[in-house]
ZAPA-72907 format. One line per 10 residues: number of its first residue (from 1); their letters; for each residue x, y, z of N, C-alpha, C. Coordinates in nm, 2 decimals, decimal comma. Example, Ala and Ser with C-alpha at 12.3 -4.5 7.8 and 13.67 -1.06 7.14 Angstrom:
BEGIN
1) AS) 1,32/-0,57/0,78/1,23/-0,45/0,78/1,32/-0,33/0,78  1,28/-0,22/0,71/1,37/-0,11/0,71/1,29/0,00/0,79
END
This chain:
BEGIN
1) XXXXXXXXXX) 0,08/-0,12/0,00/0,00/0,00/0,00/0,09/0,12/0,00  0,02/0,24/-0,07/0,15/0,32/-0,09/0,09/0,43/0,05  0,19/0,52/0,09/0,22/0,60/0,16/0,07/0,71/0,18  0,07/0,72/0,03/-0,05/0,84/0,06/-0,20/0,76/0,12  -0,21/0,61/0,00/-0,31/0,55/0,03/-0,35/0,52/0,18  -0,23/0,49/0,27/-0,23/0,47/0,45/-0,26/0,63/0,47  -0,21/0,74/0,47/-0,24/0,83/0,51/-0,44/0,87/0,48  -0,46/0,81/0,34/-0,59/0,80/0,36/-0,67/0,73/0,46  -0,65/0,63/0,46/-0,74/0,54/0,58/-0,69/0,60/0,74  -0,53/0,62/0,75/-0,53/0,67/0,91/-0,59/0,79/0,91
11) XXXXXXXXXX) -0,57/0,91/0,85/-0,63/1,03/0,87/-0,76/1,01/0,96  -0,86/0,99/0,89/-0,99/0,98/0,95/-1,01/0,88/1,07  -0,96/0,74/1,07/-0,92/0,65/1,20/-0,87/0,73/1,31  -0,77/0,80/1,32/-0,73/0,90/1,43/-0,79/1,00/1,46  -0,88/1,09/1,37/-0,97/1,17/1,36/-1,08/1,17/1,47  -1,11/0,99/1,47/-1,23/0,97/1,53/-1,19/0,91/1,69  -1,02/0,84/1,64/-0,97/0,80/1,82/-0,95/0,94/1,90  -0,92/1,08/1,79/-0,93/1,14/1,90/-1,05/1,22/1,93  -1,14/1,22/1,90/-1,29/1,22/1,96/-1,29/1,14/2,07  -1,26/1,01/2,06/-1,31/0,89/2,14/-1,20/0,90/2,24
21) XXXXXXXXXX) -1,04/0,93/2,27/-0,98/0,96/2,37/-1,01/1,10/2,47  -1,05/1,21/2,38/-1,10/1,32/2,43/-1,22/1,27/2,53  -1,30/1,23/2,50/-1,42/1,21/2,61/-1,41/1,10/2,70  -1,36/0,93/2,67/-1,35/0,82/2,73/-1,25/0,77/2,73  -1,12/0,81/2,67/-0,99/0,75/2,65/-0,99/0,59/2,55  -0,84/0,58/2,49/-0,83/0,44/2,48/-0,87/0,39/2,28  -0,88/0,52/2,21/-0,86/0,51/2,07/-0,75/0,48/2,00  -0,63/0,57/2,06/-0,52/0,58/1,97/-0,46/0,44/1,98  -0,43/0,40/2,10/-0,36/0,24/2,04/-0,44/0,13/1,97  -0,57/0,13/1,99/-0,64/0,09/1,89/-0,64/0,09/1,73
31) XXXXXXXXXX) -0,61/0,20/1,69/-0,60/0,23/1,59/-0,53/0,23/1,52  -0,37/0,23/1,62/-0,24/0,18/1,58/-0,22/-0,01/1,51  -0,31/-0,02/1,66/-0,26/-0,17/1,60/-0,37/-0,22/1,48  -0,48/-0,14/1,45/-0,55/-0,19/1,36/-0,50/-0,15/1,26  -0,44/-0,04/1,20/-0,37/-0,04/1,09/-0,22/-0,12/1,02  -0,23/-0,23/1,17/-0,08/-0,35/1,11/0,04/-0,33/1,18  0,07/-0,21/1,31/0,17/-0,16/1,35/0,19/-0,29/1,43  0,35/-0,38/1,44/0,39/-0,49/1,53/0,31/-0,36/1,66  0,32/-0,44/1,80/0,25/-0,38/1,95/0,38/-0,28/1,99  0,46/-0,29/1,96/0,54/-0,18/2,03/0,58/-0,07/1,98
41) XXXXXXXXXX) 0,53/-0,08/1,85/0,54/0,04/1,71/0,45/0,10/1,73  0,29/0,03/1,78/0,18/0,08/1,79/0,21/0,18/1,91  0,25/0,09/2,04/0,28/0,18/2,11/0,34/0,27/2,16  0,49/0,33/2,08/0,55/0,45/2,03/0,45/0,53/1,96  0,45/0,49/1,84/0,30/0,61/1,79/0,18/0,68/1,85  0,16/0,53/1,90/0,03/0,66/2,03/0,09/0,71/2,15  0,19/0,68/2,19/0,24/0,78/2,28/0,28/0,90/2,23  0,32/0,95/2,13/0,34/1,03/2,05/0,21/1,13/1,98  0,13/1,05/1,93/0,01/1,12/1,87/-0,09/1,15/2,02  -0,10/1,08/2,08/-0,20/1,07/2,22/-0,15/1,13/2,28
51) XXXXXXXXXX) -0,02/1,20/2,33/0,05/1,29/2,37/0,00/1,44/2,39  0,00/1,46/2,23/0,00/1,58/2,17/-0,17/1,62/2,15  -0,25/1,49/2,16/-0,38/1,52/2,13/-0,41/1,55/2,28  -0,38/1,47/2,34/-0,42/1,51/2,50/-0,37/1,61/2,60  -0,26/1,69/2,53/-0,20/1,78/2,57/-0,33/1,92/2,52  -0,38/1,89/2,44/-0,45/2,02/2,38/-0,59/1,97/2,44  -0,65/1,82/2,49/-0,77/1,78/2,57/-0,74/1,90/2,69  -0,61/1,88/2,75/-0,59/1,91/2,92/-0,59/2,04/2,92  -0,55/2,12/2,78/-0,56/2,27/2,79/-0,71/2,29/2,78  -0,78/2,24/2,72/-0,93/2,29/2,73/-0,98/2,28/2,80
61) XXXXXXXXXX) -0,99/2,11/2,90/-1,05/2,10/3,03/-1,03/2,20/3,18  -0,89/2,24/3,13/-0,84/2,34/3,26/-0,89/2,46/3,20  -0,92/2,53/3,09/-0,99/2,67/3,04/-1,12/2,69/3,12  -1,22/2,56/3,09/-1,32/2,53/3,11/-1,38/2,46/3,28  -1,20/2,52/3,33/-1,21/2,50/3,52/-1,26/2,35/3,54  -1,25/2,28/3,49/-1,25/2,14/3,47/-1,10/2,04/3,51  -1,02/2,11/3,58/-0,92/2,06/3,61/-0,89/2,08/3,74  -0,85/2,02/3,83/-0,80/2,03/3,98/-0,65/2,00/3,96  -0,56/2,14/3,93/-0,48/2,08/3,93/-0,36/2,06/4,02  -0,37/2,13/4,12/-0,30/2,07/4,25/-0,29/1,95/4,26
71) XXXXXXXXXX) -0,45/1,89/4,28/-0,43/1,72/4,28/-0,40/1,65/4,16  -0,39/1,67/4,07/-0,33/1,66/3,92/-0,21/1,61/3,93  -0,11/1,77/4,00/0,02/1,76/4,03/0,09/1,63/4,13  -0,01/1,64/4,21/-0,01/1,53/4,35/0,03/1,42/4,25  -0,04/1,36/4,21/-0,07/1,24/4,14/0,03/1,24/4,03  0,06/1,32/3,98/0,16/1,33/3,87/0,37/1,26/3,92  0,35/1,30/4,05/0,44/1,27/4,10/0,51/1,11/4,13  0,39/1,02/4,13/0,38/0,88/4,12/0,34/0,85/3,99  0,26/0,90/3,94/0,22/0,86/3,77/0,35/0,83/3,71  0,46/0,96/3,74/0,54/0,96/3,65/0,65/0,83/3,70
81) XXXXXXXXXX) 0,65/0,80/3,78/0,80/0,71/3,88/0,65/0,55/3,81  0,57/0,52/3,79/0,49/0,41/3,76/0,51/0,40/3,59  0,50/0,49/3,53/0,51/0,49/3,41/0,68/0,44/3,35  0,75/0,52/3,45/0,92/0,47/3,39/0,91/0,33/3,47  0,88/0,27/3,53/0,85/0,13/3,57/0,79/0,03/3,48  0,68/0,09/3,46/0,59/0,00/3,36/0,66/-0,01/3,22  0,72/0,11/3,16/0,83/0,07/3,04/0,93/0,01/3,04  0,99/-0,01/3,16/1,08/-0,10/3,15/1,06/-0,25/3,15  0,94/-0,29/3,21/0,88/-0,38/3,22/0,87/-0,44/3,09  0,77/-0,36/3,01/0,73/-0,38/2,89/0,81/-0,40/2,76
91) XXXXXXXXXX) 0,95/-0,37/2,79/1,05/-0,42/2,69/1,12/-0,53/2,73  1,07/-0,60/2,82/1,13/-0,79/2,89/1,02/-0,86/2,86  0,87/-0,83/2,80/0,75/-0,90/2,79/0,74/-0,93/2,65  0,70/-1,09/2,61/0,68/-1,09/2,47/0,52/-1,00/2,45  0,51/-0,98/2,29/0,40/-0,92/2,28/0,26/-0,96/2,26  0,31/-1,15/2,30/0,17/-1,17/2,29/0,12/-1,20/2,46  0,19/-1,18/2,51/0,19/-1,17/2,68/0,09/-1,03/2,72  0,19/-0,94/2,69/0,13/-0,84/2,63/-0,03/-0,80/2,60  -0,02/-0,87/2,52/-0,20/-0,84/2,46/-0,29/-0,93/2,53  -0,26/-1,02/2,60/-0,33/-1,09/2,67/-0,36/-1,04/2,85
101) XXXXXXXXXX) -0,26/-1,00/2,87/-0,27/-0,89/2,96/-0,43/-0,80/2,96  -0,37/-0,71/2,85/-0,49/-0,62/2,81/-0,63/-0,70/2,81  -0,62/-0,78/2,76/-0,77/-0,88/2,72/-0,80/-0,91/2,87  -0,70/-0,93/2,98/-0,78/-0,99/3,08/-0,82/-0,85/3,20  -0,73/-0,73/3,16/-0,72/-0,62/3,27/-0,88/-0,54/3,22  -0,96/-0,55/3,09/-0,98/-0,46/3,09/-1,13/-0,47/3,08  -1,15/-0,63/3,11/-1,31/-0,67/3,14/-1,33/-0,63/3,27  -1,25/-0,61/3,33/-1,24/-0,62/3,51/-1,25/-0,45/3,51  -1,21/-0,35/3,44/-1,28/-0,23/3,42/-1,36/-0,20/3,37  -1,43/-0,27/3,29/-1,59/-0,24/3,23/-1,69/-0,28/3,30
111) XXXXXXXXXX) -1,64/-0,38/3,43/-1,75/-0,48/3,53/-1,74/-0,38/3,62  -1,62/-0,31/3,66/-1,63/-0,22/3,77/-1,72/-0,09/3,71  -1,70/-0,03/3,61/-1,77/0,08/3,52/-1,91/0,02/3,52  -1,95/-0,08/3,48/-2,14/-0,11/3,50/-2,17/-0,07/3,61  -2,13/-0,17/3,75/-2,16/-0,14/3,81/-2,13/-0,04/3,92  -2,06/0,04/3,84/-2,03/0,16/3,97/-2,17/0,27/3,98  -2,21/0,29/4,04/-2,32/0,40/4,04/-2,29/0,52/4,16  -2,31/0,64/4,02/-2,30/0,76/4,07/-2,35/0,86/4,14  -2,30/0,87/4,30/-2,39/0,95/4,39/-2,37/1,16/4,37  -2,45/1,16/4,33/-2,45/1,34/4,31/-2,44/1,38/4,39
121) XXXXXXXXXX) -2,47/1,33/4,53/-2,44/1,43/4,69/-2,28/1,45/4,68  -2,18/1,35/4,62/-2,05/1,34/4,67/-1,98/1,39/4,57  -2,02/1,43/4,48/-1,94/1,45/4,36/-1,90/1,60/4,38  -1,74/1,65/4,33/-1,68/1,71/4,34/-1,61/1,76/4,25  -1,59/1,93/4,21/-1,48/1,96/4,12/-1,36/1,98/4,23  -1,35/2,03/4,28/-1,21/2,04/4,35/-1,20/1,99/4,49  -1,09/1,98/4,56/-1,09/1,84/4,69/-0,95/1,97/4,74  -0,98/1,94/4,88/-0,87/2,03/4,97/-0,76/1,94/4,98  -0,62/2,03/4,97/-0,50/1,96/4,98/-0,47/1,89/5,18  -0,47/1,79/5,22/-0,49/1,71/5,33/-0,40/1,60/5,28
131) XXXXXXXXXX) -0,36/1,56/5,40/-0,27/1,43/5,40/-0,38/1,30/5,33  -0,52/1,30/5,37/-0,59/1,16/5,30/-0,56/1,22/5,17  -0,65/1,33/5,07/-0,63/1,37/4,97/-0,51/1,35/4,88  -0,39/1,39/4,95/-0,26/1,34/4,93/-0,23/1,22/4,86  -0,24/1,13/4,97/-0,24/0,97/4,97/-0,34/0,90/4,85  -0,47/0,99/4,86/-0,54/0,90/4,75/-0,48/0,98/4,64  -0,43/1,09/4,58/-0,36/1,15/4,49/-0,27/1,08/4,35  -0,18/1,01/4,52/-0,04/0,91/4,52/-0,10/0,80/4,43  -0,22/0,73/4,51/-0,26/0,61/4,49/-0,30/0,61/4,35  -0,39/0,69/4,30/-0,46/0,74/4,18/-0,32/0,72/4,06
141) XXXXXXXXXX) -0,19/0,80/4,12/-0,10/0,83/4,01/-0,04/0,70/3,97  -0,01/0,60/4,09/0,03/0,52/4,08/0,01/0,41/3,97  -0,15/0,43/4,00/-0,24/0,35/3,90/-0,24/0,34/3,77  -0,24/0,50/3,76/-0,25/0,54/3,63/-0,10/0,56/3,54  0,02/0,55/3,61/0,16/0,57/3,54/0,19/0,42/3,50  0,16/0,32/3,58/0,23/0,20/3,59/0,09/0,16/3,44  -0,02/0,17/3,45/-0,12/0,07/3,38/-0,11/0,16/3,22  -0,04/0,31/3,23/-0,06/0,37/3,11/0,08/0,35/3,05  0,19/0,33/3,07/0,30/0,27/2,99/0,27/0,09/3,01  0,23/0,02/3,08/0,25/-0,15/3,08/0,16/-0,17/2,95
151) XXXXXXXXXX) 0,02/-0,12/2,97/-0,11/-0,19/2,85/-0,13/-0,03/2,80  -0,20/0,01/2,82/-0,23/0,18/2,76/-0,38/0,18/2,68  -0,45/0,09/2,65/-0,57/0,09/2,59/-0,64/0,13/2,71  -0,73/0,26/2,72/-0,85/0,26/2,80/-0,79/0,36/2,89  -0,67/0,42/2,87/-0,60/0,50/3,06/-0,71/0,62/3,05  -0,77/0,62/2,96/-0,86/0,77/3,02/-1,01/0,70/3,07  -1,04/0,59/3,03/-1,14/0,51/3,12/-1,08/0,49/3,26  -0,97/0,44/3,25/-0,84/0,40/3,42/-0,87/0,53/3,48  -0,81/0,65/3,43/-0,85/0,79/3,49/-0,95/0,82/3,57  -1,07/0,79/3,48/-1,21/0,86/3,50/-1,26/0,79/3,62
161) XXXXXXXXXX) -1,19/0,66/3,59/-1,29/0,51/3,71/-1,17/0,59/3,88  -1,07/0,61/3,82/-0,96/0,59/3,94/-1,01/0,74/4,03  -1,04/0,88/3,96/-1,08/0,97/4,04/-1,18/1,00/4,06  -1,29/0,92/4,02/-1,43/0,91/4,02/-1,46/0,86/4,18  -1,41/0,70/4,11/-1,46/0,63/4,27/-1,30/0,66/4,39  -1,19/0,66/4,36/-1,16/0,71/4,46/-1,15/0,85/4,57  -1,17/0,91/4,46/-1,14/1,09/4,50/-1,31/1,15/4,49  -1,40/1,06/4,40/-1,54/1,11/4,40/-1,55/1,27/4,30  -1,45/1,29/4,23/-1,46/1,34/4,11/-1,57/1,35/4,03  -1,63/1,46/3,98/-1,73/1,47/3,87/-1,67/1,38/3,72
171) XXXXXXXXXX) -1,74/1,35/3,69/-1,65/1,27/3,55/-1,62/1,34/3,41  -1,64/1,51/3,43/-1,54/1,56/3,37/-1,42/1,60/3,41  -1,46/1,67/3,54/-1,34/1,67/3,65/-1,19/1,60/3,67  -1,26/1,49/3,67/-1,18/1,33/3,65/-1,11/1,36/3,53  -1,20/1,35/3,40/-1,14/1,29/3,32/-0,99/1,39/3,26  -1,07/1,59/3,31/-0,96/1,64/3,32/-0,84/1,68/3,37  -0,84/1,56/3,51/-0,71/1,56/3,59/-0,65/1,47/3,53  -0,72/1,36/3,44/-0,65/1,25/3,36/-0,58/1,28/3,26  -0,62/1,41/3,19/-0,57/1,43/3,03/-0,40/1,48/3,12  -0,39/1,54/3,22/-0,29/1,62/3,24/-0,19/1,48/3,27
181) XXXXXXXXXX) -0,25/1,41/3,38/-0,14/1,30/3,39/-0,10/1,21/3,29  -0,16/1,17/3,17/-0,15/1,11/3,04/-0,06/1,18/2,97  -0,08/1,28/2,96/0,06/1,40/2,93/0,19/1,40/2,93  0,19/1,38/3,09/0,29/1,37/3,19/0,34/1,25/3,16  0,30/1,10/3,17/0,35/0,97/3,14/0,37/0,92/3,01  0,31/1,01/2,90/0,35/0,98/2,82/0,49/1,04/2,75  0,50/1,13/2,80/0,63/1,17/2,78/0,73/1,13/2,84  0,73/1,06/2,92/0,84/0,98/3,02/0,86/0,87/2,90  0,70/0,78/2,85/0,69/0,65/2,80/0,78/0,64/2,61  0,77/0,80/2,63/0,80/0,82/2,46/0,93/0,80/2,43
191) XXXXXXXXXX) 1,02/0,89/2,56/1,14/0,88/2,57/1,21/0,73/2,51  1,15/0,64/2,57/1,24/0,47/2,55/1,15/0,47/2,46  1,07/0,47/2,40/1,02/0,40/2,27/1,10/0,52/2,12  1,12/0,61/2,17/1,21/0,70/2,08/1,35/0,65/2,09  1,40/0,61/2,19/1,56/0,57/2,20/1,58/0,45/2,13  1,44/0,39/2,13/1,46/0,24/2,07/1,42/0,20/1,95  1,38/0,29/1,88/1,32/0,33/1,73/1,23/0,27/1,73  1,09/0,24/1,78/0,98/0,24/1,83/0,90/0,31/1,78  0,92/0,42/1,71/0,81/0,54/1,66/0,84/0,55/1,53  0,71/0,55/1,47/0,72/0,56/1,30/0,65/0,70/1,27
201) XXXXXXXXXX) 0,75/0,78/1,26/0,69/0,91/1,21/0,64/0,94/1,10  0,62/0,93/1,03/0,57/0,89/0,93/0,46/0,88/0,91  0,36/0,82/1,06/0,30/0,74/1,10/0,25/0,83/1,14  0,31/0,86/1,29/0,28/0,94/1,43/0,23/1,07/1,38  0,33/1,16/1,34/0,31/1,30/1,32/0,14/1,33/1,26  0,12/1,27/1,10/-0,02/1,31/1,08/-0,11/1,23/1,19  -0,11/1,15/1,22/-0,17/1,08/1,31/-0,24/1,17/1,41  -0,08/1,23/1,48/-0,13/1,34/1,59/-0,21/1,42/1,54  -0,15/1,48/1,40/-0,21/1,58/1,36/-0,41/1,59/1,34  -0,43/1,46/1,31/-0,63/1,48/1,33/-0,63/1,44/1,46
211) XXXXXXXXXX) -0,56/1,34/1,56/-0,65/1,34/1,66/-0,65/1,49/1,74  -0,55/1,60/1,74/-0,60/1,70/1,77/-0,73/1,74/1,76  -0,72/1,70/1,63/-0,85/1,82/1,53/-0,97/1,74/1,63  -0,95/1,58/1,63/-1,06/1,50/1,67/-1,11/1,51/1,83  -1,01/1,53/1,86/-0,95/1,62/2,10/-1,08/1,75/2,08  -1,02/1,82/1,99/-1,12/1,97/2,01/-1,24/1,95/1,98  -1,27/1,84/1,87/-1,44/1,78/1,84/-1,50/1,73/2,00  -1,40/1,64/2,03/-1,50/1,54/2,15/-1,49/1,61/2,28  -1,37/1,70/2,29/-1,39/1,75/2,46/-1,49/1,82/2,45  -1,51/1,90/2,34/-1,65/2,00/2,35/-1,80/1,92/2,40
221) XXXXXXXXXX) -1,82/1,81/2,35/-1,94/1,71/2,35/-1,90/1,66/2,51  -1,79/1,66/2,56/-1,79/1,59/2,71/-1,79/1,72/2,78  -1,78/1,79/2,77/-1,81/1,90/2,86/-1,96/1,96/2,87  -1,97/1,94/2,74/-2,14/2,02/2,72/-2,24/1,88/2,77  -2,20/1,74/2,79/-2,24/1,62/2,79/-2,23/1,55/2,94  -2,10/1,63/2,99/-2,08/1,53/3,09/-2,07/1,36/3,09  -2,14/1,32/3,23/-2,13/1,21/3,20/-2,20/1,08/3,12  -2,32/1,16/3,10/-2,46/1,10/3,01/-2,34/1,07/2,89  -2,22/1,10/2,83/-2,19/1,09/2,70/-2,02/1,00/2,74  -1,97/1,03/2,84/-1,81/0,98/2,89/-1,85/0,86/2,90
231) XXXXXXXXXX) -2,00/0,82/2,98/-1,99/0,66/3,03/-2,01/0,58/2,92  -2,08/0,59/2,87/-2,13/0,51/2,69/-2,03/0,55/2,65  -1,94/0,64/2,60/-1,84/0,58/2,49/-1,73/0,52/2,61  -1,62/0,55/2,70/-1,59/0,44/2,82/-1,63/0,30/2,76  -1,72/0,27/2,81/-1,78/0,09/2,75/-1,82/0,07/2,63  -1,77/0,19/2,54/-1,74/0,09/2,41/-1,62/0,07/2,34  -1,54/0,18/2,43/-1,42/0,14/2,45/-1,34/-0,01/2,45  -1,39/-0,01/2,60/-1,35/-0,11/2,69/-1,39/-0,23/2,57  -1,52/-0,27/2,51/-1,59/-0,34/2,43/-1,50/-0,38/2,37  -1,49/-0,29/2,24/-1,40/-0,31/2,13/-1,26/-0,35/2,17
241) XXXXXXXXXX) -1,15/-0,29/2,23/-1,05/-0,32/2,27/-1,06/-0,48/2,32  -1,15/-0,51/2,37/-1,12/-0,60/2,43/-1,16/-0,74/2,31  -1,23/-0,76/2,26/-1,29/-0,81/2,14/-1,15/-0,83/2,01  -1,11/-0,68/2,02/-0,94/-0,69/1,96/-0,83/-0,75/2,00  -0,84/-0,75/2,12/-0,69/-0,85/2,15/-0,74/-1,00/2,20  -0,85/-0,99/2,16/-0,92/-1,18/2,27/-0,93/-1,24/2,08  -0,96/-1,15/2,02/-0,96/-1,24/1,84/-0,82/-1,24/1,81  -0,70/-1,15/1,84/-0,61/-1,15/1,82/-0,49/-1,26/1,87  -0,56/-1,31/1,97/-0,48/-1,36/2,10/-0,57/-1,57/2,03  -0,69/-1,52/1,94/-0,73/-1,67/1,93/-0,80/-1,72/2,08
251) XXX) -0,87/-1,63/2,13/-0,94/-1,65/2,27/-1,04/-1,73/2,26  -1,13/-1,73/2,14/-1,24/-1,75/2,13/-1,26/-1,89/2,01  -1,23/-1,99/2,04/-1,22/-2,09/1,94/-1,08/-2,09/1,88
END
């Protein structure tokens, strides 16, 4: 296939993961590996493209006061020490370990996402800086640095679930304390997949270039939408991905 023809089919593919990362996370590696990238190509590229698209998510969510970002920072501080952990991890793992991984981490977030139900008495945009606050901050970053460089499908679903039910976050709130820490670990994560020639630019750059375009489409719909619109795409997220590495893996017969 020649060069321009892939730029035709990725263009729009990215376009729409970054709609779908803007609101519920968990497009861009999708998209990578559905266009044929080996898993570790895939996952330089969307560290790269998801980067840059969620760097311009986390500027809008914090315009739009949709960002706590003290506890952001809290959390950023473990995100980032979990994420250089989880990459190193990830280049001792075969890649079909790997994807089976994902296939089994991320039913176990969609069962917790059904059944989590949301109390409006507790829900919060911003939370006082306190030693618990702190601690659950830590705990939150931890979660999210180690699970967003090891697997990476769904970390803005991991986000939304991790500051939701533990911090009791509104779930835009959430999701925009998430775009900042996604930010943050993926640039830690980009580092070794750039040192290791991991990233197909070629690839990555237009790539980034619509999921921007596709970031400024879908934050606007999760802001104006809340959660009525985050939770439904979230679980079809989780859906699809999961459906992708369980056919890929030969799960199913």
């Amino acid at each position: 296939m020649s060069y321009l023809k892939t730029l035709l089919i990725i263009c729009p593919i990215f376009f729409i993961s970054g709609i779908i990362d803007s609101i519920g996370g968990g497009g861009g590696l999708i998209a990578c590996v559905m266009i044929g990238l080996p898993v570790r190509s895939a996952y330089g590229c969307n560290k790269l493209q998801a980067g840059l698209g969620n760097l311009v998510s986390a500027i809008k969510y914090f315009k739009n006061n949709m960002v706590d970002l003290r506890i952001a920072l809290v959390s950023a501080i473990t995100a980032m020490t979990g994420a250089w952990i989880g990459t190193k991890i990830i280049f001792l793992l075969p890649e079909e370990s790997i994807q089976k991984a994902i296939t089994v981490a991320l039913p176990v977030i969609a069962l917790i996402m059904v059944l989590r139900k949301t109390d409006a008495r507790n829900v919060i945009m911003r939370s006082e800086i306190s030693k618990k606050t702190v601690v659950q901050a830590l705990i939150v970053g931890v979660i999210m640095g180690f699970y967003n460089s090891l697997f990476g499908p769904g970390i803005g679903t991991v986000a939304i679930i991790a500051f939701t039910m533990i911090m009791h976050y509104d779930a835009r709130c959430a999701s925009g304390n998430g775009k900042v820490l996604i930010v943050l670990t993926n640039a830690i994560a980009l580092v070794s997949y750039v040192k290791t020639g991991n990233v197909a630019y070629e690839i990555a750059c237009p790539a980034a270039l619509c999921a921007i375009a596709g970031n400024l489409v879908g934050i606007n719909l999760a802001i104006r939408k809340g959660e009525k619109i985050i939770k439904p795409v979230m679980l079809v997220v989780v859906i699809l991905t999961v459906i992708k590495f369980a056919w890929q893996n030969h799960l199913w017969g």
